[in-house]
Structure formats: structure tokens, C-alpha cells
N, C-alpha and C positions, 0 to 999 in steps of 0.2 A: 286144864291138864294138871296132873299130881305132880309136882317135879320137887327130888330130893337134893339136896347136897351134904355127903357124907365126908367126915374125919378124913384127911390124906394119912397115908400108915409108915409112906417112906422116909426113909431117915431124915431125921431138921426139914422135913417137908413145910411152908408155911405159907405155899401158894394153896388157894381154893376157885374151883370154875367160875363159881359165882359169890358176888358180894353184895353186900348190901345193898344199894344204888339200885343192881339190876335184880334183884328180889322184891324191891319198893314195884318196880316197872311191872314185873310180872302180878305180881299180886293186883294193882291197880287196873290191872285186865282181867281181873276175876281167875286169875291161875291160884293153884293153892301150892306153896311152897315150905317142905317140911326140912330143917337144917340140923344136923346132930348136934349135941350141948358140946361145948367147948370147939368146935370144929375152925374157927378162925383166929383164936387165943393167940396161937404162935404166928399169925400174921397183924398180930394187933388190932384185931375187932373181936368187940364183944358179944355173948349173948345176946345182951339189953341192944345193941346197933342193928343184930335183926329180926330182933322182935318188934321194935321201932318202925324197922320197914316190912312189915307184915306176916313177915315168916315167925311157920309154929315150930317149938323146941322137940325134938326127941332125945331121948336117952342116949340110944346103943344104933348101931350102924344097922344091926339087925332091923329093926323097925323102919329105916329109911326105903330098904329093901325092899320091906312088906307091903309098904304104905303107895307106895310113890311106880307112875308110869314111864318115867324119865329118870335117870339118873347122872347129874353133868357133876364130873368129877376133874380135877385137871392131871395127875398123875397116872402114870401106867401101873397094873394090879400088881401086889402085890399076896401073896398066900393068902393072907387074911379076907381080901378083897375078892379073891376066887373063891371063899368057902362063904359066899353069903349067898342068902334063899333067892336066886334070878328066878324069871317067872318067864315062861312062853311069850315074845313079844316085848318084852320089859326094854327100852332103851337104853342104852349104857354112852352114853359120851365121856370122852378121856382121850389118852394120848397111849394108844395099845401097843405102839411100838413093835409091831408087827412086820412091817416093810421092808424089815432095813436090815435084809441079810442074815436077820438069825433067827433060827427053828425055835418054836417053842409049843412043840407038840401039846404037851398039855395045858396048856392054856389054849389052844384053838380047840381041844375035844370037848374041855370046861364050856367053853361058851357055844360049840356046835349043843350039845348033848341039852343045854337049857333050851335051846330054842330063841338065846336074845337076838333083839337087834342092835349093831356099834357099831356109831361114825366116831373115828376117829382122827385128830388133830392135824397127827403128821401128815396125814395122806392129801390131805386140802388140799385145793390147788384154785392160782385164777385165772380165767378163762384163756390169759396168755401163757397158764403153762405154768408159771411159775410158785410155790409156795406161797399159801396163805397164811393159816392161823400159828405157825411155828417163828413167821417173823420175830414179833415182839419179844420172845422167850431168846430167838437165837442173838439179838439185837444183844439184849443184856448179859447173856452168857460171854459173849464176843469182848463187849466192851469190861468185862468182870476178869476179863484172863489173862491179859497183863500186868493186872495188879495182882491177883496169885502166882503170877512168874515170879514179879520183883519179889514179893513175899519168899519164897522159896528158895531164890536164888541167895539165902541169908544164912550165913555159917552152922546156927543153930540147926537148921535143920537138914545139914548135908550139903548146902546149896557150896557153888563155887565161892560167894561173896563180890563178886560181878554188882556193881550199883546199875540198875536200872533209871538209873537218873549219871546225866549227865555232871561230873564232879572234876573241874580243873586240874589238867594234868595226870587224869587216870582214863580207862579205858571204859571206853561207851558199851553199853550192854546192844549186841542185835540178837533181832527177835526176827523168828522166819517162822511164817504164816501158811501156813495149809488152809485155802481155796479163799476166793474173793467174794462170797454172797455175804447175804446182810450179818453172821457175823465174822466173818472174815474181814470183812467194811468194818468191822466194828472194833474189832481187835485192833485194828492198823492205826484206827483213829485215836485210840488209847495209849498204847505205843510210843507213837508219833508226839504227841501231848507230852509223858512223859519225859521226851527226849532221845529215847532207843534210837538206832539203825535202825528200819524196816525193810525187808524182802516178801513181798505174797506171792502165793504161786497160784497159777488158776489155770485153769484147763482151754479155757474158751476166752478167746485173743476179743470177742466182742465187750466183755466182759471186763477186758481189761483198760480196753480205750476208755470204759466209763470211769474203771478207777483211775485213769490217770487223772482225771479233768477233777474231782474230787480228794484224791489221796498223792499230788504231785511229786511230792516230797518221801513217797516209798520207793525201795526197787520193786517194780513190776515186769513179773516173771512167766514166761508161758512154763507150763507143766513141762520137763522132758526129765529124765529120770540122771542123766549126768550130773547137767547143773544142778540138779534136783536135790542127789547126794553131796554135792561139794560143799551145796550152801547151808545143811544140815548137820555137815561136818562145825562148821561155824559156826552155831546158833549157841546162844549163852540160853537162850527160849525158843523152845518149838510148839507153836500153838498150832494143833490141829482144828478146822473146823465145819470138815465137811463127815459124812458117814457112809455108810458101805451100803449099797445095793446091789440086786442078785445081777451074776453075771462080771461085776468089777475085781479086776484082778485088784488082791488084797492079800498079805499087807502091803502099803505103800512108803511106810518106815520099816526096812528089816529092821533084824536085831544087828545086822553088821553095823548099818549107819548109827543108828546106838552108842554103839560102840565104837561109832566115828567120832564122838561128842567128848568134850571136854568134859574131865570129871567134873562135877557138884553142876555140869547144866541142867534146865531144868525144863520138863515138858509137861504142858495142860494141855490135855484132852476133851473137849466136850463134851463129846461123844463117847468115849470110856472105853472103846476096845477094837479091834480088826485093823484098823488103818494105819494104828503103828502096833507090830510086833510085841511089845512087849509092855503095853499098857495092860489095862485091867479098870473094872469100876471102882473107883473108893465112892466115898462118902463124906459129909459133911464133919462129920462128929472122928472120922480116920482117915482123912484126907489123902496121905500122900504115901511113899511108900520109894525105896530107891534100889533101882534095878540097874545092874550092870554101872555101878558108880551114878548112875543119871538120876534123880528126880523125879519122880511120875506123879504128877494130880492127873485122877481119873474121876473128878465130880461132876457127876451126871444132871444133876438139878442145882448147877451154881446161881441162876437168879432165885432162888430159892434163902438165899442171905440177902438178897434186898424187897424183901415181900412189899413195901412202901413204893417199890414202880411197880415191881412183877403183878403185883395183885390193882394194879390202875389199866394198865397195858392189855395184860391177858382176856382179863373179864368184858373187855372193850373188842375185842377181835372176834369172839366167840361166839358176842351176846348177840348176833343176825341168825343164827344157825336154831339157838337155842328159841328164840322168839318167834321164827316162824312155824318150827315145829310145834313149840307148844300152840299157836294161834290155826294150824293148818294142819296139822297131821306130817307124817313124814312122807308122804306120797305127792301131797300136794306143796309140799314145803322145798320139796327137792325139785319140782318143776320152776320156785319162784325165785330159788337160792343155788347158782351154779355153784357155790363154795359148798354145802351143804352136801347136793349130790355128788359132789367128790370125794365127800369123806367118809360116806355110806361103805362101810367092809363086812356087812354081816347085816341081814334079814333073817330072825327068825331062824336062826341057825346054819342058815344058808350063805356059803362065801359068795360077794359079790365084786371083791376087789380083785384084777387082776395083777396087779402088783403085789398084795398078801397073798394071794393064792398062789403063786409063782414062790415067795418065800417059803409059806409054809408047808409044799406042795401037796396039795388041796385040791379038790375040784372048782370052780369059779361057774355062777351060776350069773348069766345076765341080768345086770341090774330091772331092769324092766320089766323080764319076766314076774320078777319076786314081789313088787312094790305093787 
């Protein structure tokens, strides 16, 4: 199979699908692997590292496009990224970000109207249900965002001035946590490290017995919306870490509790928007932004500053999906790979997710039929 890997276009982006090691792999299977010039620069791999492992150089994004039967990207599109020549069929791997509660009408006609096929990332799932290939990315995001609390919480930049570290005879920074998956787990563990208070909130009491046995030393909270407020009220850091799906009432931070908060507190969002009122996405390169006295980082792509795991981690979760499809086709590839057929949202122009198709409401077309 022809499989591309093209430039990421999103801001300080310096994650890539794939990397060196798993382009060595592919190619030593007779895949031919075409990579754009410069495409891993900003995550610290060179040209010369995959041409080394077998992949040949193109120019421009355009020619990956052209060239290439697969497309494994780690980034959700971006304008630039929707105006390249897709082809009837052409596979697009990525993180489409489709799911998760928000319309994005023209981008489902873009890729209806080509005729592609796209599994994407979020939608994975393993056989018990739970989130696949988003792990590793939410792992580091989780564990990345109470160090942008403490950061934030620092005079210069509005913050209260709240030390996130514990300092003899002054006041301990707490940090309360929106939901307990992996990186909710990961937040708390950072935190905690730290020295902060911790409080998580989680919806599902199963959920929480584990984290006791692992994160002892937090408050562990079930979700109700009282204690939910008071302890929000409190938080010198409010790290959100779950996202919105259709049907969830949202937001679950108004702007009143907001404005319950101690001025110069400070809230990381991961997720960037819907779940607390008055968030919004920043960016790496314009981070933060302060609403109603508070603080708001809304960086969507925080493991995106440690590209040294991010790009160890991610390319390692992926590389099953991608390796069977190119070895087997995506028909047979999805009967070998339960992860694989989960993350099929689009045949050929055809919705086949019922969870995207419910977002972007869309017709949904049985996976089986279309395969």
C-alpha cells in the first residue's frame, strides 16, 4: 500500500502519526511510504531519520495527496487540510473530532462530497468499552496540566499568586479535577507530586473505588452538582478533563460558579470548550486569556510541547490499525482489529458512525453494508 504522512498545520503542532521506527516497519514489508520535507522538524526528527528508514521525500502536502492510498495524520483538519485533492476511497486517518458534541457541517459535506474513507482516533474503542487510541495523548495532557495551573497561577500573568507547591506557613494551592479517566488519573497524580489539595469528581462510584486504591491521598468525589459547586468555589485550579457528548447536559461549569472563584484562579481545559461556560480554545503560541477575573488555558493539543513522549506513545497505539490495514485492506483489516472497526466513521463518503452521525446529524449507514 502507498501510505502518506503529511505536515500537521495546527498551531506549535509537533506530534506526527507516524515515525520513523514505524515507517522502517512498513517499508520492510514492501509498503511504500511517501513523507512531506520538513514534516517532523518541530518534533525533532529529520529528513535524513526517514529516509534512513525508507520513506521517500515529497515537497508540498499536495503530492502526498496525490500520491498516497492512506493518509495517517495525527491532527484533526484544519482549512488547509480540507482543501487538498482527496480521491474517491482515499483513507484518511486522524483524530476528526467529530463525536464530541459539535456540528461541523462543512467539514462532514468536504468529506461526504469526496467520497473518502476516515477512522478516526477518538472514536476507538476496546472491546470492553472503553477508549482506545486517545489514552496515551489524554495520559500526558492530564499529567501536563497542573504544571500549566502552577504556571498561571503566577502574578505576571493575572494568576492569584497561589504557590502550587507547598511553602512553610503559607497556603497550599487545591486543585479540583473534572472526571477520573486516564487523564483525570493523571492530573491528580501530578498534583499530588506536586503537593496541591486534590479533589476529583467522577461520575461513576466504580470508577472511583479504583482511584482510591491508586490516588489514596485525593478527595474522591462522586459527581452531584452542590458539592460540585462549593468545591469549585474553592479551587485555586480547576482542571477539566472529560468532553461533551450529544445528549449531555452542558455546561457543567456555568459562568456563575466562575464567578464563584477566587480572582487570579486559574482553569485548564483540555478539551477547550462546552463543559465549562466560559472557556474557549487557545493555542500554544496564545495560551491563556482571563475571563471574569479567572484565568482560562484552553490548549487543545498540550502534549504537543512534549513531542519526546507524545511522538513515542502515540505512533505505538496507532501502529496496529495502520499495519493491518495496509497488510489486509480495510475490510479485512477491521474483521482482525476490534480497535480498527471502531474507529471506521466514513466509507466512501458514507457515515458509518453512529455516534458522529448523531452529532452531526447525518444519516448512518451500517457499517457492513458499506465494507
Amino acid at each position: 500500500m502507498i501510505i502518506g504522512i503529511p505536515k500537521e498545520v495546527k498551531d506549535s503542532e509537533t506530534r506526527l502519526g507516524l515515525t520513523p521506527p514505524y515507517v522502517r516497519s512498513l517499508t520492510q514489508q514492501g509498503h511504500t511510504v511517501y513523507f512531506q520535507k520538513n514534516c517532523g522538524l518541530a518534533g525533532g526528527m529529520s529528513n535524513e531519520d526517514f529516509l534512513a528508514a525508507g520513506g521517500q521525500m515529497v515537497d508540498t502536502m499536495e503530492e502526498i495527496y496525490n500520491k498516497c492510498e492512506m493518509i495517517v495524520k495525527f491532527k484533526d483538519l484544519e482549512p488547509e487540510d480540507l482543501a487538498m485533492p482527496f480521491r474517491k476511497g482515499q483513507m484518511i486517518f486522524t483524530a476528526f473530532h467529530m463525536g464530541e458534541n459539535t456540528a461541523k457541517p462543512e467539514q462532514v459535506k468536504r468529506l461526504q462530497e469526496a467520497e473518502v474513507t476516515c477512522v478516526s482516533y477518538e472514536i476507538t474503542r476496546f472491546a470492553d468499552g472503553t477508549r482506545a487510541l486517545t489514552r496515551p495523548m489524554g495520559e500526558i495532557a492530564g499529567r501536563m496540566a497542573p504544571l500549566l495551573g502552577a504556571q498561571y497561577l503566577q502574578r505576571q500573568y493575572g494568576g492569584s499568586g497561589v504557590c502550587m507547591m507547598p511553602i512553610t506557613g503559607a497556603k497550599r494551592a487545591r486543585v479540583v479535577i473534572i472526571g477520573g479517566g486516564v487523564a483525570g488519573l493523571g492530573a491528580a497524580e501530578t498534583a499530588l507530586g506536586l503537593g496541591a489539595e486534590v479533589v476529583v469528581f467522577e461520575k461513576d462510584l466504580r470508577r472511583l473505588e479504583y482511584l482510591r486504591s491508586v490516588i489514596p491521598n485525593a478527595a474522591l468525589r462522586i459527581m452531584e452538582e452542590t458539592s460540585f459547586a462549593e468545591e469549585v468555589a474553592r479551587a485555586d485550579v480547576l482542571i477539566n478533563c472529560i468532553f461533551a457528548f450529544p445528549g449531555m447536559k452542558v455546561p457543567v461549569v456555568t459562568r456563575e460558579m466562575v464567578r464563584s472563584m477566587a480572582k487570579g484562579s486559574v482553569i485548564v481545559d483540555i478539551e477547550g470548550e462546552r463543559i465549562i461556560e466560559t472557556a474557549q480554545y487557545t493555542t500554544i503560541s496564545n495560551p491563556y486569556f482571563i475571563e471574569e477575573g479567572i484565568v482560562h488555558v484552553g490548549i487543545t493539543n498540550i502534549p504537543a510541547m512534549v513531542p519526546a513522549a507524545a511522538n513515542v506513545t502515540f505512533p505505538a497505539a496507532i501502529y496496529s490499525i495502520v499495519e493491518d490495514t495496509a497488510n489486509y485492506g480495510l475490510k479485512e483489516g477491521a474483521k482482525r482489529n476490534f480497535v480498527l472497526r471502531s474507529g471506521i466513521m466514513m466509507v466512501e463518503g458514507k457515515m458509518t458512525s453512529p455516534l458522529v452521525a448523531k452529532t452531526q446529524g447525518v444519516e448512518c449507514v451500517p457499517l457492513d453494508d458499506v465494507l
